[in-house]
C-alpha positions as a printed Julia matrix, in Angstrom:
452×3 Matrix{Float64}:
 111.3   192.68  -12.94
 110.99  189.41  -14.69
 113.43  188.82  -17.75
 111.66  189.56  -21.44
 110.38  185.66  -22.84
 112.91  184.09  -25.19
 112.23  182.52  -28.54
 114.44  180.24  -30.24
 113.24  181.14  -34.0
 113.97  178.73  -36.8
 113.5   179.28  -40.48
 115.32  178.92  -43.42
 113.64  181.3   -45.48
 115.82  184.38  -44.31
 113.21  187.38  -45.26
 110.27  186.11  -43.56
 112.74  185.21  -40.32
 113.69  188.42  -40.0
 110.18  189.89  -40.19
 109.0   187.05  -37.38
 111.88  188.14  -35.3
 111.08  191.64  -35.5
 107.24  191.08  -34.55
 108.84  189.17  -31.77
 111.42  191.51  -30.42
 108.6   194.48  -30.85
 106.21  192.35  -28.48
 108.89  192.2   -25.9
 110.31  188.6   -26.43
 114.15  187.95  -26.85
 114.37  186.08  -30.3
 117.35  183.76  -30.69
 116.92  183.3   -34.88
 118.36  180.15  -36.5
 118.51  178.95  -40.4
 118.29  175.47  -39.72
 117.04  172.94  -37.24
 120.03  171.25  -36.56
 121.87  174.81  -35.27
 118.89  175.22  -32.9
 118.89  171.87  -31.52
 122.51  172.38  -30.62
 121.88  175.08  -28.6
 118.66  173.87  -26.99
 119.12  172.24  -23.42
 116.03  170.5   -21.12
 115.69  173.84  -19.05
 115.11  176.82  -21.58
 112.73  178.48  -19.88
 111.32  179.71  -23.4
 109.78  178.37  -26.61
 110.4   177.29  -29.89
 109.19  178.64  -33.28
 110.2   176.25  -36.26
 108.72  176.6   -39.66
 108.03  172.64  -40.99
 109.32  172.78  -44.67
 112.92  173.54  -43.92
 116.07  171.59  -45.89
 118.14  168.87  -44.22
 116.81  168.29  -40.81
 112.7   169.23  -41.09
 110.6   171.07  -38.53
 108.71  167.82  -37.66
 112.06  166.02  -36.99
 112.97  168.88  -34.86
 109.53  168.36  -32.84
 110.18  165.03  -32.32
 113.72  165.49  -30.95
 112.54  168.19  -28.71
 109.58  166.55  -27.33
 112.39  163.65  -26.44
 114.41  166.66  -24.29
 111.59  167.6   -22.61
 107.95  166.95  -23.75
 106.55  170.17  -21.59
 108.4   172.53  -23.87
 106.17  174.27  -26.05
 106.49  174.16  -29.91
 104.92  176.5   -32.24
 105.08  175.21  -35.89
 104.97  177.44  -38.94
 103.27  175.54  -41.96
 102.43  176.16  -45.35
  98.69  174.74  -46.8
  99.95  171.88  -47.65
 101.16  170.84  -44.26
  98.27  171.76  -41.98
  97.27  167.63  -41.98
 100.89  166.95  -40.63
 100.57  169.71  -38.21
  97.18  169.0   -36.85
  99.03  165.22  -36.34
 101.94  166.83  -34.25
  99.37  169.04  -32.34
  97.87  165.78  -31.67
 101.63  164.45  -30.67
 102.1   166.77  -28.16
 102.98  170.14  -30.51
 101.44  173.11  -28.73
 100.17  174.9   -31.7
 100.4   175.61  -35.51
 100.21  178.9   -37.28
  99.01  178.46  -41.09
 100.83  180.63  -43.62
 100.11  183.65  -44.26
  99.26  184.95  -41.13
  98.55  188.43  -39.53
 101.46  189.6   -36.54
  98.94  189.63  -33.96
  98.38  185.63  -34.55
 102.15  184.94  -33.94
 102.45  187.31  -30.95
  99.11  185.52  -29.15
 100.55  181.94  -29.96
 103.92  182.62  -28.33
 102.53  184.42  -25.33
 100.28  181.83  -24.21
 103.33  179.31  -25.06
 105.52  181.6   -22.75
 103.19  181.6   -20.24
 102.86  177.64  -20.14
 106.66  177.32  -20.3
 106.78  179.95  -17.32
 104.52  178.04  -14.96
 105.49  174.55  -15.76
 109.54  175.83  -14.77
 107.76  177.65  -11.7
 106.22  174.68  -10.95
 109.98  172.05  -10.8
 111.21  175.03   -9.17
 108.57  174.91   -6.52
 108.88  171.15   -6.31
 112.88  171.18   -6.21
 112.57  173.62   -3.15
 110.12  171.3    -1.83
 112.61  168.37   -1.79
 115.1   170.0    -0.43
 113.71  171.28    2.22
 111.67  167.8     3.25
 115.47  166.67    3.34
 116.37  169.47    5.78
 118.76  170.85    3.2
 117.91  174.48    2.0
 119.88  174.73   -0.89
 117.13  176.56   -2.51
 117.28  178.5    -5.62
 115.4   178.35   -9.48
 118.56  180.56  -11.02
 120.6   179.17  -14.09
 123.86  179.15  -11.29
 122.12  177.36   -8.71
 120.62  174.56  -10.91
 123.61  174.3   -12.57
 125.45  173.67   -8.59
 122.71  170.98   -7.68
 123.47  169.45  -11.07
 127.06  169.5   -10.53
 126.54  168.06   -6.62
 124.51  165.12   -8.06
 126.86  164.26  -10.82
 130.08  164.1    -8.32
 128.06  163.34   -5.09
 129.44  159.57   -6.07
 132.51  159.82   -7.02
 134.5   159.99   -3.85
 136.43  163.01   -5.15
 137.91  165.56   -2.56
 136.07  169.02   -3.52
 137.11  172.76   -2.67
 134.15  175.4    -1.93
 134.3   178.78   -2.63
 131.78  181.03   -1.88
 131.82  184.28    0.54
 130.93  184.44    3.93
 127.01  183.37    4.62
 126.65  181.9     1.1
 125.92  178.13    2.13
 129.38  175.97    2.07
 128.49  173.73    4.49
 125.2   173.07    3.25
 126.89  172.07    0.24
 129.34  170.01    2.28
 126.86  168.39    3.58
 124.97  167.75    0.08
 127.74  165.82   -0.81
 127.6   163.48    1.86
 123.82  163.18    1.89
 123.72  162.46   -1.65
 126.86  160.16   -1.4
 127.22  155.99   -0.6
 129.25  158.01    2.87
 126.11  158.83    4.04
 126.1   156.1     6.37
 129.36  157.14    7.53
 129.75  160.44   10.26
 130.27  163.79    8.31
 132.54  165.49   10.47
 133.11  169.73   10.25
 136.19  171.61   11.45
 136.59  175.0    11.42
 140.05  175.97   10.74
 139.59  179.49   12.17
 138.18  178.84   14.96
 141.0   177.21   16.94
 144.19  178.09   17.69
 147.36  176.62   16.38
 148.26  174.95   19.67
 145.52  172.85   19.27
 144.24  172.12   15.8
 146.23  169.91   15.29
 144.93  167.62   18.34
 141.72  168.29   16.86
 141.9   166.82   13.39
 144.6   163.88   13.75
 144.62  163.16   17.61
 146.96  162.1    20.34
 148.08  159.41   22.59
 148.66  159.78   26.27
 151.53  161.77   27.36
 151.72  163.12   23.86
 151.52  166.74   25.21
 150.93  168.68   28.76
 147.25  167.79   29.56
 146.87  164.77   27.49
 146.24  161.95   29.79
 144.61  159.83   27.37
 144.13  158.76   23.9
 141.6   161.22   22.05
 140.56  159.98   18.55
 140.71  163.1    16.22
 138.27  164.44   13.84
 140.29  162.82   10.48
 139.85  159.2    12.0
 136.39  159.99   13.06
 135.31  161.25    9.82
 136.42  157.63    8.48
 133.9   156.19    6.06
 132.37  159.27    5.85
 133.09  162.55    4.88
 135.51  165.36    6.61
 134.43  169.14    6.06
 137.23  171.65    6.27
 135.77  175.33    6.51
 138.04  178.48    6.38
 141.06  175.91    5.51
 142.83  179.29    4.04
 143.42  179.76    8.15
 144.91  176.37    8.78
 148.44  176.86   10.11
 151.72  175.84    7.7
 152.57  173.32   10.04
 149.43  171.64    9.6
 149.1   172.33    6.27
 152.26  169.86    5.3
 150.47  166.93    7.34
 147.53  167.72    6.27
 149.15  167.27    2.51
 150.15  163.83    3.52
 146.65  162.77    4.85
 145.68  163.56    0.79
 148.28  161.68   -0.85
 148.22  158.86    1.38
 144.85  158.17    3.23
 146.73  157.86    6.22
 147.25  159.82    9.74
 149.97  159.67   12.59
 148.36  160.84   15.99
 150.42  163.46   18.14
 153.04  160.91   20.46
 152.9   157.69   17.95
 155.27  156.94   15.24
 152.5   154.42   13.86
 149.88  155.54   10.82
 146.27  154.66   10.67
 144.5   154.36    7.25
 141.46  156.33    6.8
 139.0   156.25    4.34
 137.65  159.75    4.26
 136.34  162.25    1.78
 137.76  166.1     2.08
 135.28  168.86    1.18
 137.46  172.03    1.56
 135.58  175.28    1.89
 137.4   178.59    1.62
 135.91  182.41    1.34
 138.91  183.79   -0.98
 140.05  182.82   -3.58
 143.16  180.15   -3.25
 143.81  179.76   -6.87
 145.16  183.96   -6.76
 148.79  183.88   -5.09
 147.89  187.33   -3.91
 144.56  186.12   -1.59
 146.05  182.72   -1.17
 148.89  184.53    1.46
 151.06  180.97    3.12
 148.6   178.74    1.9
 150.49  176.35    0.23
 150.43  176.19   -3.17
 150.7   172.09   -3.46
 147.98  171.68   -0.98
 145.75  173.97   -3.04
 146.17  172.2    -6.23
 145.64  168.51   -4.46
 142.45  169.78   -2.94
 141.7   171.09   -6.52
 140.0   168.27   -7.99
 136.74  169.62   -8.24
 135.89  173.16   -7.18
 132.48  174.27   -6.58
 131.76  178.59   -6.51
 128.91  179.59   -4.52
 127.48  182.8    -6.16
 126.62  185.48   -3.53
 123.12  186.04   -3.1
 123.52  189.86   -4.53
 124.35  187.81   -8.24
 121.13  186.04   -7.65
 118.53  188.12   -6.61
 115.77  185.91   -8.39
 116.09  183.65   -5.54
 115.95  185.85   -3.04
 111.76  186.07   -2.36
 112.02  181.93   -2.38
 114.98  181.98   -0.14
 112.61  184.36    2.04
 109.51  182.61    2.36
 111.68  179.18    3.28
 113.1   181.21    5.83
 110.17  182.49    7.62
 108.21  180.22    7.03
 110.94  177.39    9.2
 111.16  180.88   11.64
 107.3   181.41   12.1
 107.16  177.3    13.03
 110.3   177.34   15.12
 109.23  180.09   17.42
 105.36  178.87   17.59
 104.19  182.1    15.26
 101.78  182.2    12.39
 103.7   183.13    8.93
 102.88  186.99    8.88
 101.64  189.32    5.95
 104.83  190.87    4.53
 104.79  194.25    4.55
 105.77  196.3     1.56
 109.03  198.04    3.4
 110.23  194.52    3.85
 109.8   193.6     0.41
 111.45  197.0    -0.29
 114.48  196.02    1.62
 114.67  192.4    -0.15
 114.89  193.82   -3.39
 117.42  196.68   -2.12
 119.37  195.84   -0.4
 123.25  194.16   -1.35
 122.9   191.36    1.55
 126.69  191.27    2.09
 125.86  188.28    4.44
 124.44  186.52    2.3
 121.72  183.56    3.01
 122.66  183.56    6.38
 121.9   187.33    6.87
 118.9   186.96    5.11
 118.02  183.8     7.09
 118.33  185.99   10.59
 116.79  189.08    8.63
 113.5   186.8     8.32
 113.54  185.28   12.08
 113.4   188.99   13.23
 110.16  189.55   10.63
 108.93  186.88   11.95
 109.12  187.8    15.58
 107.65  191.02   14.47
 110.76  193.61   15.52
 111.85  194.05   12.09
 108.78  196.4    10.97
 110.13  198.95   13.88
 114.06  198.39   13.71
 114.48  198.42   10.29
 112.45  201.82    9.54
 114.27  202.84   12.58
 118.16  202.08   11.0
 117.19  203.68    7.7
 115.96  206.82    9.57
 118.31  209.41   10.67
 119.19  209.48   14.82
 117.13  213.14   14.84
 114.0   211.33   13.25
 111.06  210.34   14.58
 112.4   207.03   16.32
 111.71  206.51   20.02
 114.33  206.65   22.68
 114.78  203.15   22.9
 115.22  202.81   19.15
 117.51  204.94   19.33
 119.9   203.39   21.63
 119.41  199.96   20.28
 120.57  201.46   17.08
 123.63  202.62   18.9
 124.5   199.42   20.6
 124.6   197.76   17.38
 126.68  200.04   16.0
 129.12  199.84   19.05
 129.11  196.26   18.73
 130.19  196.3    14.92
 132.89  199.01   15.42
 134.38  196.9    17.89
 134.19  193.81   15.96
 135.42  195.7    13.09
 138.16  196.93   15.27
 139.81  193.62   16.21
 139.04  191.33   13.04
 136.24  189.64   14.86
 138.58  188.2    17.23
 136.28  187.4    20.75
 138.8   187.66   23.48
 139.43  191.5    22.27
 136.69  192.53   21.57
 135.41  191.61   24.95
 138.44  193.48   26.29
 137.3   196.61   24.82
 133.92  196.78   25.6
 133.99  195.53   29.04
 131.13  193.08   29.16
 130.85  189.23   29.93
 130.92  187.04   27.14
 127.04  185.94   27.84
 126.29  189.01   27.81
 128.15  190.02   23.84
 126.8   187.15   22.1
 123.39  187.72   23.94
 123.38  191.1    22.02
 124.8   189.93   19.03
 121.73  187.52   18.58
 119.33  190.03   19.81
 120.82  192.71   16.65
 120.69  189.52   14.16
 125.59  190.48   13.92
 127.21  187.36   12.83
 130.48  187.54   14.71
 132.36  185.81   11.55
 131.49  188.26    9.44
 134.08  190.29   10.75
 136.64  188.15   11.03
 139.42  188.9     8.48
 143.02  187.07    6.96
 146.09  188.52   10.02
 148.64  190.05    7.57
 152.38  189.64    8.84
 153.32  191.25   12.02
C-alpha cells in the first residue's frame, strides 16, 4: 500500500490553517502545518515527495518569497498558493513562474482537495520518474544498488559525498544485503578507480594462511613457499582493498593488520623490510562491532581505526518499497542471462514478494527471481508452502526433502564445508550442485565459533 500524500501547510492565520488541515487529513493526505514560511523552508529538503500549500499574505518571509526559494530547491515541486482578491495578479505571475496553481479566497473544500491531488500526483510521477532513471544508471554501470527508499537515497548520497575522500569505511549490513556492491561503489566512484579493487574474505580462509594472503611472503618464508607471492594488501595498492566478514579475521592478524592502518605500510612473511602502500580499506562486517557483546576478540582499537566512516545497509525486510524494483532488475538480468523472454509474473509470486521476511536479503531475492525466470518457481514454491500430504507430486516431494536435508546439515555445522560433507556423504560437486539447484546460499549458515 502506498504511503497517504504529504502536505507541508503554511499559514499564519491559525483558524483557517486548522480548517485546511482538517480538509486535508479527511481526504487522506498527511498535513505537516506551519505558521510561517521560514519554519517550512527549514524543514523542506530537494526530495519531499509531497507538496506545498502556502497562503501569499503571510508576515516576515511572504508566500511569494517562499515560491521563489523553493522553485531554487527543486523547480518540479509543486506549489499551491492561497491568495486573497487582491493578489490573484501576483499569483497568475507565479503560475506563469513556474507555481503549479492558485486557489482564490474563499473557496469551497472540494477546490483545495482537487488542487492538491493533481499536485500529488505530479510530485508522485516526477520522483517515480529519478527513481526510474537512478536505477537506470546504476545498472548501465553494472552496479545494482537499486532502491527509491528515503535509506537507500540517503546511502548513494552518502557514497558520492565520501567516494573522494580516501577515507577507510566500515559496512554493516546482514548477510545478502549488498556490502560489496557498496565496496565496490566506492572505488568506482573514486580517483582509485584506475587502481585494482581487491576483495578478501576473512572467513573464508583459515588462519594458517590468511595471513599469506593479504601481506605475502618471500621464499623460504614458510613450508611450501618457494617463491615470492605478492599479497592482496600490496596488490590492492593505488586502489582500493575490500575486507568482508573482518569480525572473523584472526587476533594475530588483527594487530598487523592495525599497523597496515596507522602506517600505510606492510612487512611480507620472511622479510624484516616494509613496503609502503597506498591503499583504501572498506571493512564490511554482518554484526555489529561497535557492541562489545557481538564484537567477541575483535579488537577494540582496530574497530575504532576502521571507524571513520560507517555505512549500515538496511535489510531488505525494512525496505520493502524496493523490493518489486529490486525484482524486475533481477529477472529481467536472469531472463537475458539464460537466453529467456522476461515472463508474466504470476500473482503467487507477487504474493510471496510482499510476504515474505527475505532473511537473505537481495541476494535471496536475486536467486528467488533466476528460478522465476527459469520457470521452476511457479511449481516449487506452491509446493514448499503446501503440506508433504498435499497435492504435490512425488518428485516435489523429495526435492522438498533434499533441501531440507541440506539446510539441517548446514545448520548443523555453522556452514562449515568440510563437515557438512562428512555428514552427508556426498562429493563436494555434487553439494554445491544441489545447493544451486535449491537457490541455499552456503554463507548463510555460517555463524561466529564461540570458545571451545
Amino acid at each position: 500500500m502506498r504511503a497517504a500524500p504529504t502536505v507541508f501547510l503554511i499559514d499564519d492565520d491559525r483558524d483557517l490553517r486548522k480548517a485546511m488541515q482538517q480538509t486535508l487529513e479527511l481526504a487522506g493526505f498527511t498535513v505537516s502545518p506551519f505558521a510561517s514560511a521560514a519554519e517550512a523552508l527549514g524543514e523542506l529538503t530537494a526530495d519531499f515527495a509531497g507538496v506545498v500549500i502556502s497562503d501569499i499574505r503571510m508576515p516576515g518571509m511572504d508566500g511569494l518569497t517562499l515560491f521563489r526559494k523553493v522553485l531554487a530547491l527543486d523547480p518540479d515541486l509543486p506549489m499551491i498558493l492561497v491568495t486573497g482578491h487582491g493578489d490573484i495578479p501576483m499569483a497568475v505571475q507565479a503560475i506563469q513562474d513556474g507555481a503549479y496553481d492558485f486557489i482564490a479566497k474563499p473557496f469551497a473544500a472540494d477546490r483545495l482537495v482537487q488542487s492538491a491531488r493533481r499536485a500529488e500526483e505530479k510530485r508522485r510521477l516526477v520522483m517515480e520518474i529519478r527513481a526510474l532513471r537512478r536505477t537506470a544508471e546504476a545498472a548501465s554501470e553494472g552496479l545494482p544498488l537499486i532502491g527509491q527508499t528515503p535509506a537507500m537515497e540517503r546511502l548513494r548520497q552518502t557514497l558520492k559525498h565520501i567516494a573522494d575522500t580516501d577515507v577507510d569505511v566500515l559496512v554493516a549490513g546482514e548477510t545478502g544485503s549488498g556490502k560489496e556492491v557498496v565496496a565496490t561503489l566506492l572505488h568506482h566512484w573514486s580517483r582509485r578507480r584506475s587502481g585494482n579493487f581487491v576483495a578478501l574474505n576473512c572467513g573464508a580462509l583459515p588462519e594458517t594462511v590468511i595471513e599469506s594472503e593479504l601481506f605475502g611472503h618471500e621464499p623460504g618464508a614458510f613450508t611450501g613457499a618457494v617463491k615470492k607471492r605478492i599479497g592482496r594488501i600490496e596488490h590492492a595498492s593505488g586502489g582500493t582493498l575490500f575486507l568482508d566478514e573482518i569480525e572473523a579475521m584472526p587476533p594475530a592478524t588483527q594487530v598487523k593488520m592495525l599497523r597496515v592502518l596507522e602506517a600505510r605500510e606492510i612487512t611480507p612473511l620472511g622479510t624484516n623490510l616494509t613496503r609502503p602502500v597506498d591503499i583504501r580499506v572498506v571493512a564490511a562486517a554482518k554484526v555489529d562491532l561497535g557492541d562489545p557483546a557481538e564484537r567477541g576478540d575483535f579488537r577494540e582499537d582496530l574497530f575504532y581505526r576502521l571507524n571513520v566512516v560507517t555505512l549500515s545497509i538496511p535489510p531488505l525486510r525494512e525496505r520493502r518499497d524496493d523490493i518489486p524494483l529490486l525484482f524486475s532488475h533481477f529477472l529481467a538480468r536472469a531472463a537475458e542471462r539464460f537466453g529467456r523472454d522476461v515472463p508474466a509474473i504470476p500473482s503467487a509470486v507477487r504474493d510471496h514478494l510482499a510476504a515474505h521476511s527475505w532473511p537473505g536479503n537481495v541476494r535471496e531475492l536475486s536467486h528467488f527471481a533466476e528460478r522465476v525466470a527459469l520457470g521452476v518457481e511457479g511449481t516449487l514454491g506452491a509446493a514448499a508452502a503446501a503440506p508433504v500430504s498435499g497435492g504435490a507430486t512425488l518428485p516435489e516431494r523429495l526435492e522438498r526433502y533434499e533441501a531440507n536435508i541440506l539446510k539441517e546439515a548446514l545448520t548443523a555445522h555453522r556452514g562449515d564445508v568440510r563437515e557438512t560433507l562428512r555428514a552427508l556423504g556426498i562429493p563436494r560437486k555434487t553439494f554445491y550442485d544441489k545447493l544451486q539447484r535449491h537457490g541455499i546460499n552456503r554463507t548463510d549458515y555460517v555463524k561466529e565459533r564461540g570458545p571451545a
